[in-house]
mmJSON file of the N, C-alpha and C atoms, coordinates in Angstrom:
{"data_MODEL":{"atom_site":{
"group_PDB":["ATOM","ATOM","ATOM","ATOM","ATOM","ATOM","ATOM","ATOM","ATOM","ATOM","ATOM","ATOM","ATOM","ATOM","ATOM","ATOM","ATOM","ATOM","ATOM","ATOM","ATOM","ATOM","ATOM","ATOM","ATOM","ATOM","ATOM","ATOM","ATOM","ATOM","ATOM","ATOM","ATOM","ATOM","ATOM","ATOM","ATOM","ATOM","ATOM","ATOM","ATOM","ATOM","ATOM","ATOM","ATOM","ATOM","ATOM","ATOM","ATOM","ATOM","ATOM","ATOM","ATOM","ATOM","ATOM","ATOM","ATOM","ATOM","ATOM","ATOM","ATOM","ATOM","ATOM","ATOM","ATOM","ATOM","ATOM","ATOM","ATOM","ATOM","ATOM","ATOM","ATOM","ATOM","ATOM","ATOM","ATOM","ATOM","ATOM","ATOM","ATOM","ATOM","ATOM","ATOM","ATOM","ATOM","ATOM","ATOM","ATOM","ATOM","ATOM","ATOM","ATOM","ATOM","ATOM","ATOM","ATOM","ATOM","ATOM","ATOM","ATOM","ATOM","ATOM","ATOM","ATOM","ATOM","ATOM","ATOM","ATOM","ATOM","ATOM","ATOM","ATOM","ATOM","ATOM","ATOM","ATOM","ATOM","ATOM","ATOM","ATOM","ATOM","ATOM","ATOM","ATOM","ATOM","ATOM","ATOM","ATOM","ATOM","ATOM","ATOM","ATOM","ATOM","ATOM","ATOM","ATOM","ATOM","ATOM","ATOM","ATOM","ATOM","ATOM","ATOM","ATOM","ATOM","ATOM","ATOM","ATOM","ATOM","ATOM","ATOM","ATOM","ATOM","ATOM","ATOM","ATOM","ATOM","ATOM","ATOM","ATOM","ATOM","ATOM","ATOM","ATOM","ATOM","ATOM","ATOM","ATOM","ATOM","ATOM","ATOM","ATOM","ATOM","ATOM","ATOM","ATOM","ATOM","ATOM","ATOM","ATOM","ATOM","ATOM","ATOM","ATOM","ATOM","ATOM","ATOM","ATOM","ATOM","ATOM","ATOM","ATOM","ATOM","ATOM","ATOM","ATOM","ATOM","ATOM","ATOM","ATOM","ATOM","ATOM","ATOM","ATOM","ATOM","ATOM"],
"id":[1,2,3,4,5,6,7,8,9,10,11,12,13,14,15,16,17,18,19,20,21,22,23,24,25,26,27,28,29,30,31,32,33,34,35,36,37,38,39,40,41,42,43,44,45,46,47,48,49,50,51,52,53,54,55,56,57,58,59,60,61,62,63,64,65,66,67,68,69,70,71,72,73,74,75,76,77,78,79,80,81,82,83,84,85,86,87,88,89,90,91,92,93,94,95,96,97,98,99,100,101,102,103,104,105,106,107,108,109,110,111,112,113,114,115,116,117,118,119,120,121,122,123,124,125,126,127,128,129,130,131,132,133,134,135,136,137,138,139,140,141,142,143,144,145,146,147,148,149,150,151,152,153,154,155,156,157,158,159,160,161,162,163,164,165,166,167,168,169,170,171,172,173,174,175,176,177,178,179,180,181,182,183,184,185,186,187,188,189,190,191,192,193,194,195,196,197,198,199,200,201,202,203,204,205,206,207],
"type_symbol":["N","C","C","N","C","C","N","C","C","N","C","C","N","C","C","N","C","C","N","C","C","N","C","C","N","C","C","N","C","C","N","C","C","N","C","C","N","C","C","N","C","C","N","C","C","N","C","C","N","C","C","N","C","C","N","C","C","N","C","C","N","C","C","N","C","C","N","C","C","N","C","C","N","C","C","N","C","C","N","C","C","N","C","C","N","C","C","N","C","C","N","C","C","N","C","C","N","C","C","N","C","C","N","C","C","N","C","C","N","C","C","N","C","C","N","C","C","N","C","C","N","C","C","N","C","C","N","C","C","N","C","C","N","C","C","N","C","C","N","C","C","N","C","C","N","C","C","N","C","C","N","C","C","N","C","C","N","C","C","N","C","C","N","C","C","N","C","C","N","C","C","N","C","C","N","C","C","N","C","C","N","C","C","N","C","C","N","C","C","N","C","C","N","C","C","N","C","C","N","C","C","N","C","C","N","C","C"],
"label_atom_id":["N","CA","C","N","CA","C","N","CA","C","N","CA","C","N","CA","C","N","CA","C","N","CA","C","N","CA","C","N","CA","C","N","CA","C","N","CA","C","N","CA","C","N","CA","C","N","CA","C","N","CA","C","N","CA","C","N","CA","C","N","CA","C","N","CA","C","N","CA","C","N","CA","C","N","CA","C","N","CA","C","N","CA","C","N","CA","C","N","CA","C","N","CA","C","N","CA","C","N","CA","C","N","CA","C","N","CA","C","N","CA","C","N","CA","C","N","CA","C","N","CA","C","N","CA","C","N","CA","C","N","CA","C","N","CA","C","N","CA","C","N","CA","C","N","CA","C","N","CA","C","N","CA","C","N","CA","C","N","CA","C","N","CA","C","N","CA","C","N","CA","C","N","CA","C","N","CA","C","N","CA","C","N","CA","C","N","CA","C","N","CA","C","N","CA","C","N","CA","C","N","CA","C","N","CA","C","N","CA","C","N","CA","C","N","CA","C","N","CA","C","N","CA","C","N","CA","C","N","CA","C","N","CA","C","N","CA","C","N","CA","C"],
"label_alt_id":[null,null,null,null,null,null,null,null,null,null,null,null,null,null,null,null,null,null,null,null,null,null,null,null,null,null,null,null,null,null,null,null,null,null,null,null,null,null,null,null,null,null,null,null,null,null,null,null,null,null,null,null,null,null,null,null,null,null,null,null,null,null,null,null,null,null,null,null,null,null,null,null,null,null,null,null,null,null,null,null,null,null,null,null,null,null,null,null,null,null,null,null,null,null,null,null,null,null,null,null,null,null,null,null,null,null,null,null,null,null,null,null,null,null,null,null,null,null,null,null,null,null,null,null,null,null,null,null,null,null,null,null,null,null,null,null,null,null,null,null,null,null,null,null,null,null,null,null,null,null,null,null,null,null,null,null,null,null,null,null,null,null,null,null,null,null,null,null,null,null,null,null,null,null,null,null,null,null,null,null,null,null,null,null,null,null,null,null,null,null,null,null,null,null,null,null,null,null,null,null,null,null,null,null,null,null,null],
"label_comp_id":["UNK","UNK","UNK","UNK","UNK","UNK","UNK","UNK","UNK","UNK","UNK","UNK","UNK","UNK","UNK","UNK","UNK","UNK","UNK","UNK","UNK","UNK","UNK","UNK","UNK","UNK","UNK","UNK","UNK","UNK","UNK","UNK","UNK","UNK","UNK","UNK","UNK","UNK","UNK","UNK","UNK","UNK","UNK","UNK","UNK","UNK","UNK","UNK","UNK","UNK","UNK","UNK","UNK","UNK","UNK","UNK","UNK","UNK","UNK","UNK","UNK","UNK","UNK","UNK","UNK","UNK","UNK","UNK","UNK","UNK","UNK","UNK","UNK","UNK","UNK","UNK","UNK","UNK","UNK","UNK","UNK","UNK","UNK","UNK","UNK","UNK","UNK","UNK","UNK","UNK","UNK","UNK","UNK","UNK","UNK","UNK","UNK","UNK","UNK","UNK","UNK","UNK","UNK","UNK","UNK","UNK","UNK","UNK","UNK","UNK","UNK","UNK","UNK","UNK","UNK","UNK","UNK","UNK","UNK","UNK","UNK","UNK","UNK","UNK","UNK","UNK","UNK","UNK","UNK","UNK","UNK","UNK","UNK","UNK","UNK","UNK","UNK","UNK","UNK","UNK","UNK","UNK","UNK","UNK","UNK","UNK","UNK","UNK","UNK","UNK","UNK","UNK","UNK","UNK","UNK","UNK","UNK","UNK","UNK","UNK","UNK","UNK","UNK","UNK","UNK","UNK","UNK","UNK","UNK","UNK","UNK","UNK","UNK","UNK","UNK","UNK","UNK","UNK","UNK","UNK","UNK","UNK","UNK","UNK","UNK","UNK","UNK","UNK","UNK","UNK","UNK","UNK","UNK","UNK","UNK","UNK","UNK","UNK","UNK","UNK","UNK","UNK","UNK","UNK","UNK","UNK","UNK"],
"label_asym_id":["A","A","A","A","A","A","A","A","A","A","A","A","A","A","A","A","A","A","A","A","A","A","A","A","A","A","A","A","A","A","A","A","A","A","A","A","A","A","A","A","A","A","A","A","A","A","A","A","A","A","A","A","A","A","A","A","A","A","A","A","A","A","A","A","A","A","A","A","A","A","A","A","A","A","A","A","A","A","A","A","A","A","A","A","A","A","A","A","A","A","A","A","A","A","A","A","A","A","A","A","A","A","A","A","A","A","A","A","A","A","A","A","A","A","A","A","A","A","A","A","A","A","A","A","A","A","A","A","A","A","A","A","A","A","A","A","A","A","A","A","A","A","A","A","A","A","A","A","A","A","A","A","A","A","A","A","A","A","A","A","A","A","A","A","A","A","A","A","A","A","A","A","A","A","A","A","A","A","A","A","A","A","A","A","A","A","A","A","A","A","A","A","A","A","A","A","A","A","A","A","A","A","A","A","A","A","A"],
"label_entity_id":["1","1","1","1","1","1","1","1","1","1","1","1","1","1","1","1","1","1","1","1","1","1","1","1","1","1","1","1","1","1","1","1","1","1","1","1","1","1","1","1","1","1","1","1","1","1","1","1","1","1","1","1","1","1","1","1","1","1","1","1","1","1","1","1","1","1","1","1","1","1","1","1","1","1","1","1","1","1","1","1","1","1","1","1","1","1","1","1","1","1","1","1","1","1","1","1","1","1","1","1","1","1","1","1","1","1","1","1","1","1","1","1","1","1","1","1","1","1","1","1","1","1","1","1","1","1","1","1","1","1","1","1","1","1","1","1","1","1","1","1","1","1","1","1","1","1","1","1","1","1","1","1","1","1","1","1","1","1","1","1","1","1","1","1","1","1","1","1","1","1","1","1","1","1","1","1","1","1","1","1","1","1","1","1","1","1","1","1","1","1","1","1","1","1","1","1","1","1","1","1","1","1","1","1","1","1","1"],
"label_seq_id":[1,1,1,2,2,2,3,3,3,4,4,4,5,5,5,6,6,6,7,7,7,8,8,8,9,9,9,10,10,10,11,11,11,12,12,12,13,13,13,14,14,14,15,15,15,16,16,16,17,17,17,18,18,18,19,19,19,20,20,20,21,21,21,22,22,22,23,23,23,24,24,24,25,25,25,26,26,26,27,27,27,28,28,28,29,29,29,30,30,30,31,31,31,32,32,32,33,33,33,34,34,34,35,35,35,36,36,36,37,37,37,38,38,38,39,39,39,40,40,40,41,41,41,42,42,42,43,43,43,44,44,44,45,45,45,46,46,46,47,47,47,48,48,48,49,49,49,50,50,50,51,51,51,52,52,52,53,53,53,54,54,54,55,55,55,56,56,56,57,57,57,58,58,58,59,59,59,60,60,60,61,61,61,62,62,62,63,63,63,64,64,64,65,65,65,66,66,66,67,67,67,68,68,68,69,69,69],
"pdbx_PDB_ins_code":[null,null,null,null,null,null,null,null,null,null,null,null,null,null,null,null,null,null,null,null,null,null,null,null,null,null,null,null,null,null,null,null,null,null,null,null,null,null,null,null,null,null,null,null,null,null,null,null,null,null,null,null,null,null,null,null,null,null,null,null,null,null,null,null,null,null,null,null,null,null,null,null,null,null,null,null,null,null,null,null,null,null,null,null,null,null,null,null,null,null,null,null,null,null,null,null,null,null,null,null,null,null,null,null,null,null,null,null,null,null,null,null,null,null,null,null,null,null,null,null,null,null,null,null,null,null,null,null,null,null,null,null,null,null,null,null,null,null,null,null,null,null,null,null,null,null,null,null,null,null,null,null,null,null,null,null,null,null,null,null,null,null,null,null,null,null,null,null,null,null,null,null,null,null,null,null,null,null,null,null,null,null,null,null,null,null,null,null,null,null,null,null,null,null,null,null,null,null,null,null,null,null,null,null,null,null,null],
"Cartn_x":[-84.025,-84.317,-84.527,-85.677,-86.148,-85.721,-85.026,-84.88,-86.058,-85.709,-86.759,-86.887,-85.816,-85.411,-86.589,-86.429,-87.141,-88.67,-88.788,-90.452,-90.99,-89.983,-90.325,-90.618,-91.638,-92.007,-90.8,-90.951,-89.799,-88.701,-87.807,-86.795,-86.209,-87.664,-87.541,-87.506,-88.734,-89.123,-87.243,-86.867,-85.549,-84.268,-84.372,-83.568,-83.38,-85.004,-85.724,-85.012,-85.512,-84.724,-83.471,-82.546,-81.075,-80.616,-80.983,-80.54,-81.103,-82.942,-82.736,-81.803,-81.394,-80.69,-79.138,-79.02,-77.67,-77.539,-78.989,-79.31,-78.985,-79.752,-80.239,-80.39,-79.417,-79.41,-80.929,-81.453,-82.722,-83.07,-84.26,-84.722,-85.586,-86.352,-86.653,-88.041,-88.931,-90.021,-89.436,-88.634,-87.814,-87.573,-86.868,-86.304,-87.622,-88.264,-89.485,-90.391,-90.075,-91.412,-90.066,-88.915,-88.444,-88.206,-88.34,-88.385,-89.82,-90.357,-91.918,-91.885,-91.177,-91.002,-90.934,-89.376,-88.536,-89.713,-89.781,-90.988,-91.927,-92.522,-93.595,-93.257,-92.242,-92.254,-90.737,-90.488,-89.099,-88.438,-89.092,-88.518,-88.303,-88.693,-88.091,-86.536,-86.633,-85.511,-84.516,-84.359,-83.383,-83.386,-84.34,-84.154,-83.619,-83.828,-82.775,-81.323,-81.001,-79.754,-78.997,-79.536,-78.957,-78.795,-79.984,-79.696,-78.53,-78.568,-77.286,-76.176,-75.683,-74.678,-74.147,-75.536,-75.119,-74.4,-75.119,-74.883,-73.311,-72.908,-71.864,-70.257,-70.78,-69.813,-69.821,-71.006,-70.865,-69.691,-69.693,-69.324,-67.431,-67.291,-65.721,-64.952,-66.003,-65.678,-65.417,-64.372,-63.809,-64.359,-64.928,-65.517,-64.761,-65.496,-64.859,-64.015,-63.128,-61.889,-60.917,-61.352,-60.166,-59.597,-57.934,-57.552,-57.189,-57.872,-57.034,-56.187,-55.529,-54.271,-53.702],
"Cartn_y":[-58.623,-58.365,-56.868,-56.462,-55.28,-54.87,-53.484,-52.962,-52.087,-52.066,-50.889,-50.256,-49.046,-47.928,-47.777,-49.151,-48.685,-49.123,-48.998,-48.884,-48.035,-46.805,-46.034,-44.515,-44.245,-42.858,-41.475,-41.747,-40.241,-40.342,-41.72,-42.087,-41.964,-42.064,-42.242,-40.725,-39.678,-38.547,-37.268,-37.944,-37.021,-37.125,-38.556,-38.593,-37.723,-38.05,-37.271,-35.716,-35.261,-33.778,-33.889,-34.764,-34.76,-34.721,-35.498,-35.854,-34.681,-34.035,-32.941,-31.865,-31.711,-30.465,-30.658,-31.973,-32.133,-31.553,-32.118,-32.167,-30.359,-29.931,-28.447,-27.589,-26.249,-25.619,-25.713,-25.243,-25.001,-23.602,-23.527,-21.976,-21.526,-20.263,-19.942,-20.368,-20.969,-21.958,-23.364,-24.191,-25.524,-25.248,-24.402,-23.959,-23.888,-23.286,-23.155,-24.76,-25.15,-26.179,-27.171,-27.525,-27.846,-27.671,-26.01,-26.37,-26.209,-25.96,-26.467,-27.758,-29.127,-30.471,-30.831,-30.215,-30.159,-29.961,-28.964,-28.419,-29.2,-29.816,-30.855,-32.281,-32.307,-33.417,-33.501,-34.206,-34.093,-35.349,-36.146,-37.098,-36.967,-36.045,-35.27,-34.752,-33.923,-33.696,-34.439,-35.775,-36.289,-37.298,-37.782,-38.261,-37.563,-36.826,-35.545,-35.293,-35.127,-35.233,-36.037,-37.568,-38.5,-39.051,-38.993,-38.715,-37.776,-36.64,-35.793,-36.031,-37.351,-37.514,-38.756,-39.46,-40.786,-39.879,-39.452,-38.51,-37.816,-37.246,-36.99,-37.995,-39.14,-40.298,-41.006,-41.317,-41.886,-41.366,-39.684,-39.049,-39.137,-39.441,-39.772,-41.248,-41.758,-43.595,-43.687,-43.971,-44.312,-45.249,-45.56,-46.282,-47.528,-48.326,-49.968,-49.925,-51.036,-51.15,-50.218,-49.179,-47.956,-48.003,-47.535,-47.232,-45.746,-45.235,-43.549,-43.286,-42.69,-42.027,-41.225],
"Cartn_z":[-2.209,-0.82,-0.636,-0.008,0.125,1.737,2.032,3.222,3.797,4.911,5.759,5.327,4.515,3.838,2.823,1.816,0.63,0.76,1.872,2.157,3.073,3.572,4.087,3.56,3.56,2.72,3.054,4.142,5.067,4.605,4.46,4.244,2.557,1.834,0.405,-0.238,0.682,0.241,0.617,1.593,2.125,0.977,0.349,-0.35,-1.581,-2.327,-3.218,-2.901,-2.197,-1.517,-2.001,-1.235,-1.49,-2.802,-3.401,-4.813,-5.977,-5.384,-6.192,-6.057,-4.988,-4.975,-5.358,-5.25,-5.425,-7.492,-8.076,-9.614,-9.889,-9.26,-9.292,-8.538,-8.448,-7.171,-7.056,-5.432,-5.718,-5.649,-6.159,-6.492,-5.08,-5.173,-3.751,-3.371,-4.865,-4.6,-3.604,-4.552,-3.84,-2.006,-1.837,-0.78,0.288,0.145,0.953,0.871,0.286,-0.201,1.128,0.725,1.641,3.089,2.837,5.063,5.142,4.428,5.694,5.185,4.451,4.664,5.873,6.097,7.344,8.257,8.526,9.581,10.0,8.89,9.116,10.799,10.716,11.353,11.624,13.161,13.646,12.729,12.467,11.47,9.754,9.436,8.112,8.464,9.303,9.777,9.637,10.174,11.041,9.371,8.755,7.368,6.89,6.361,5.435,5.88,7.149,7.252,7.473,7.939,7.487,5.747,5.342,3.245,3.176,3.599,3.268,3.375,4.708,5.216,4.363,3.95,3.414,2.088,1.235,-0.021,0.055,0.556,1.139,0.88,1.781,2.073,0.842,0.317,-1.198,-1.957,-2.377,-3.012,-2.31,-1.374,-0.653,-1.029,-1.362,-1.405,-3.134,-3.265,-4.848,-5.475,-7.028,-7.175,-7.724,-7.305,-7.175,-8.278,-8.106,-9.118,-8.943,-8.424,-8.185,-7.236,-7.436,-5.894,-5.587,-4.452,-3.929,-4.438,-5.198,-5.178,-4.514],
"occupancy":[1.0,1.0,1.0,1.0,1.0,1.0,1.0,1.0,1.0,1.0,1.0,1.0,1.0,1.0,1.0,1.0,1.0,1.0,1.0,1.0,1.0,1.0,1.0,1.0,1.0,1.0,1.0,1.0,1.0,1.0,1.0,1.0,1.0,1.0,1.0,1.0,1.0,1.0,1.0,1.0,1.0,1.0,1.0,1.0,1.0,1.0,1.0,1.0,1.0,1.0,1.0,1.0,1.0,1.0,1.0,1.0,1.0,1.0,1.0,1.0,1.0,1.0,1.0,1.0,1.0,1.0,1.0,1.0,1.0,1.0,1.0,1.0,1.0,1.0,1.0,1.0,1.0,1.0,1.0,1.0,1.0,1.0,1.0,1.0,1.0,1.0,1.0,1.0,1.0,1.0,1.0,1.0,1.0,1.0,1.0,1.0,1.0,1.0,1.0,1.0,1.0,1.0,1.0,1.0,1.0,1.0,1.0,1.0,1.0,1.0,1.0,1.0,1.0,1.0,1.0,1.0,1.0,1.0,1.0,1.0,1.0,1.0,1.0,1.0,1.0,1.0,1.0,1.0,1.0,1.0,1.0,1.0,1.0,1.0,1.0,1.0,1.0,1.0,1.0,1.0,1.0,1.0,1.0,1.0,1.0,1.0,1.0,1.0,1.0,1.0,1.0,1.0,1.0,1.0,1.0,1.0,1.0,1.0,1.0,1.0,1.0,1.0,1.0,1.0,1.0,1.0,1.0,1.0,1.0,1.0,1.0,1.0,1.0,1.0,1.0,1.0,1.0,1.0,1.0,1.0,1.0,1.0,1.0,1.0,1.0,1.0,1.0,1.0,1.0,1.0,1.0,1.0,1.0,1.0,1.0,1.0,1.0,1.0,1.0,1.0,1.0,1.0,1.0,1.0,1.0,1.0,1.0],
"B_iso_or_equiv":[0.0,0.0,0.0,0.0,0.0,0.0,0.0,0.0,0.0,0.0,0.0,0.0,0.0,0.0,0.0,0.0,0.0,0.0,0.0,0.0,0.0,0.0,0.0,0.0,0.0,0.0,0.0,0.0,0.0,0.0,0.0,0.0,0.0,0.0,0.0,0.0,0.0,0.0,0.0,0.0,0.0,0.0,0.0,0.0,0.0,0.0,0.0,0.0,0.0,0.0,0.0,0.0,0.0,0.0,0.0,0.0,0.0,0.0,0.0,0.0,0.0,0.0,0.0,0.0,0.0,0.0,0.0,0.0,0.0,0.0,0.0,0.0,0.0,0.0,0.0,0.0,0.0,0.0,0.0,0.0,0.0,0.0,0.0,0.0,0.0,0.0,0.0,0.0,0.0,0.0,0.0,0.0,0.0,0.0,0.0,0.0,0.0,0.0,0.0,0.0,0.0,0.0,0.0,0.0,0.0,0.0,0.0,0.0,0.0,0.0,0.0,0.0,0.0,0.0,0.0,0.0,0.0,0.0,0.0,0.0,0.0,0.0,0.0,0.0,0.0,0.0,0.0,0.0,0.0,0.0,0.0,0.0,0.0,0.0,0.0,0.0,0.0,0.0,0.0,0.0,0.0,0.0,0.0,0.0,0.0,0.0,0.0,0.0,0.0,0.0,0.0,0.0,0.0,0.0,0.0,0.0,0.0,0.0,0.0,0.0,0.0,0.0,0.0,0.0,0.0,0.0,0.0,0.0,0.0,0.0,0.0,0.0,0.0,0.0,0.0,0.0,0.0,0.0,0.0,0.0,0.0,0.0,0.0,0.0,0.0,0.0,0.0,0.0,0.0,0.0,0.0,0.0,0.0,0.0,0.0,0.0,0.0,0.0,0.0,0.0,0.0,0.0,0.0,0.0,0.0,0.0,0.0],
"pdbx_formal_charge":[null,null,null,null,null,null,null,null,null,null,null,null,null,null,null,null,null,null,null,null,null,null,null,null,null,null,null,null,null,null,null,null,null,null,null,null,null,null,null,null,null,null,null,null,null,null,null,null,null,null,null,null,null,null,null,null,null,null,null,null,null,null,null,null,null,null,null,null,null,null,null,null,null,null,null,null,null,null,null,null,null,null,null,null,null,null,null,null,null,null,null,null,null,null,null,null,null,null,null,null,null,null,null,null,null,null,null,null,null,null,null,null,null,null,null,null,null,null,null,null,null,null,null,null,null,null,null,null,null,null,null,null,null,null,null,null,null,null,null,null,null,null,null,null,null,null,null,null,null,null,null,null,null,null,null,null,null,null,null,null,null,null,null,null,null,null,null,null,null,null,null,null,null,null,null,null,null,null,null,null,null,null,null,null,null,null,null,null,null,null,null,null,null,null,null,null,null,null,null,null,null,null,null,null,null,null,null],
"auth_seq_id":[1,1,1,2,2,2,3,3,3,4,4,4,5,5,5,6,6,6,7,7,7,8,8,8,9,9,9,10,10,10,11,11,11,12,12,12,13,13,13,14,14,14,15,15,15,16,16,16,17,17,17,18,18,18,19,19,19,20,20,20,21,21,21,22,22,22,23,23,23,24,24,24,25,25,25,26,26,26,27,27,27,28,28,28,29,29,29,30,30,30,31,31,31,32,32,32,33,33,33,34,34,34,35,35,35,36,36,36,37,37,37,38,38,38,39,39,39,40,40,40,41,41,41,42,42,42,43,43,43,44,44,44,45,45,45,46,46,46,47,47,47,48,48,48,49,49,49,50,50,50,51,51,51,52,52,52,53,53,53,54,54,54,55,55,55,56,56,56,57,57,57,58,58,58,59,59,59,60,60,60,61,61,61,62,62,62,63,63,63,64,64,64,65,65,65,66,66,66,67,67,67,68,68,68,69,69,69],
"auth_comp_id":["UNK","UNK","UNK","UNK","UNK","UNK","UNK","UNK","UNK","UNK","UNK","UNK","UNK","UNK","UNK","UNK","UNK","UNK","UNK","UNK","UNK","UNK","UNK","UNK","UNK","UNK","UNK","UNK","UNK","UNK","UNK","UNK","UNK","UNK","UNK","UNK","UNK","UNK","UNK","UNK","UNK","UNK","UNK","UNK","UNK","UNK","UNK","UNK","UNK","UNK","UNK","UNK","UNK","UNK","UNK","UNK","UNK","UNK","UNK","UNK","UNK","UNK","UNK","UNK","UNK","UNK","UNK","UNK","UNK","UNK","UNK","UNK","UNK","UNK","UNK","UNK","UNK","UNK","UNK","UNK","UNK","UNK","UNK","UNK","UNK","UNK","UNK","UNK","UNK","UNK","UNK","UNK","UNK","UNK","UNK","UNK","UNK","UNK","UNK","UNK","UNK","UNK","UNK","UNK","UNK","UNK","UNK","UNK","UNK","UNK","UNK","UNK","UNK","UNK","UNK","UNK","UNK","UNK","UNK","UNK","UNK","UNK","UNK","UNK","UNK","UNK","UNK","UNK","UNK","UNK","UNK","UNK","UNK","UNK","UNK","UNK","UNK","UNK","UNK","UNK","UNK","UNK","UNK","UNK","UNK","UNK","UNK","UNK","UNK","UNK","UNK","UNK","UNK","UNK","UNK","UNK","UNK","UNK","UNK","UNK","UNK","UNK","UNK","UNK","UNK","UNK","UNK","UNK","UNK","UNK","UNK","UNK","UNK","UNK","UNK","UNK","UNK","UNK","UNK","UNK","UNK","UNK","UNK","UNK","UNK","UNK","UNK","UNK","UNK","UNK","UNK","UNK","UNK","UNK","UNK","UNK","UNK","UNK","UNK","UNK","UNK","UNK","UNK","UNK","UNK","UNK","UNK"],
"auth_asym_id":["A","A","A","A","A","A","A","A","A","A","A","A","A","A","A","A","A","A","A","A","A","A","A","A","A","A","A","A","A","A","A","A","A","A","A","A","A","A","A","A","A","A","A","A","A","A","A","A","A","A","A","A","A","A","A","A","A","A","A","A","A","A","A","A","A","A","A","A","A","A","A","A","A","A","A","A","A","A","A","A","A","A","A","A","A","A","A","A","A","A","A","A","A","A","A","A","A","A","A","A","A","A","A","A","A","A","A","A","A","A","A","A","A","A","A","A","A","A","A","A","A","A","A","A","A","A","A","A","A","A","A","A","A","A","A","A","A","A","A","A","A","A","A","A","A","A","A","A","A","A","A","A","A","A","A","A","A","A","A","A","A","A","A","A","A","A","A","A","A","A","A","A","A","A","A","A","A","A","A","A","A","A","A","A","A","A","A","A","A","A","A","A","A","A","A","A","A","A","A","A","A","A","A","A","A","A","A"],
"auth_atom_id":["N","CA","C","N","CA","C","N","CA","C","N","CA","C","N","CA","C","N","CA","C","N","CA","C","N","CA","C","N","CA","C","N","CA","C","N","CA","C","N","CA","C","N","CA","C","N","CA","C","N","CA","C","N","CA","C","N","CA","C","N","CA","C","N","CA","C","N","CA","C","N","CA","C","N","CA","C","N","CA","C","N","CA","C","N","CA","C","N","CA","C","N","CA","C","N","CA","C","N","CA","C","N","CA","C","N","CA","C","N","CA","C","N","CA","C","N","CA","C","N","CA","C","N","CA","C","N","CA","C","N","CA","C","N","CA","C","N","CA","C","N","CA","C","N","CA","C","N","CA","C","N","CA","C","N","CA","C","N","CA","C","N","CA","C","N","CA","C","N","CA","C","N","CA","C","N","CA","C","N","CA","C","N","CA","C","N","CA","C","N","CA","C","N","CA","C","N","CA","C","N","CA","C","N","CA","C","N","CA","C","N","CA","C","N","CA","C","N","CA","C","N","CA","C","N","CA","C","N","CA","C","N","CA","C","N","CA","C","N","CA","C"],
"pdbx_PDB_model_num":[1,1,1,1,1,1,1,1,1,1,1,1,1,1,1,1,1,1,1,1,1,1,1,1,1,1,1,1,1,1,1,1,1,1,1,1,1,1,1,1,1,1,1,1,1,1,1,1,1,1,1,1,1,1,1,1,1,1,1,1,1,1,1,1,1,1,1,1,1,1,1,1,1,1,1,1,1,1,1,1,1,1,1,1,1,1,1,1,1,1,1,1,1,1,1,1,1,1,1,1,1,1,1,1,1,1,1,1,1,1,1,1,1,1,1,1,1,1,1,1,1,1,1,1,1,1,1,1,1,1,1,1,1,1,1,1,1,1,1,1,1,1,1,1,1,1,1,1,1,1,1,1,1,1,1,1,1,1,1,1,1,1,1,1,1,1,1,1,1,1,1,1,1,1,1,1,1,1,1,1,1,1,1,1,1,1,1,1,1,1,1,1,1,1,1,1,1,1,1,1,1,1,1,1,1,1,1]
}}}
């Protein structure tokens, strides 16, 4: 079963963002190439920082089988 998500370009391209930078600081090419992303459109925006937020919460949530300590 396929979601909205993974057929949405904005949604797919913000992540892309997220996950590179999470890979590799970015350099001051990356950085620019990203805010005029951003820039492009109020919905880059609001994708990207929801990717960031999801990215984020992932990284808080223990992975299955585990418990918090």
């Amino acid at each position: 079963m396929t979601t909205s998500r993974e057929n949405d370009p904005v949604w797919q391209a913000a992540l892309d963002w997220v996950l590179s930078a999470q890979q590799h600081p970015p350099d001051a090419a990356t950085a620019t190439a990203l805010a005029a992303w951003l820039a492009a459109a109020p919905a880059h925006r609001i994708a990207y920082e929801e990717a960031s937020r999801v990215w984020l919460l992932t990284g808080l949530v223990p992975p299955s089988g585990k418990q918090p300590t």
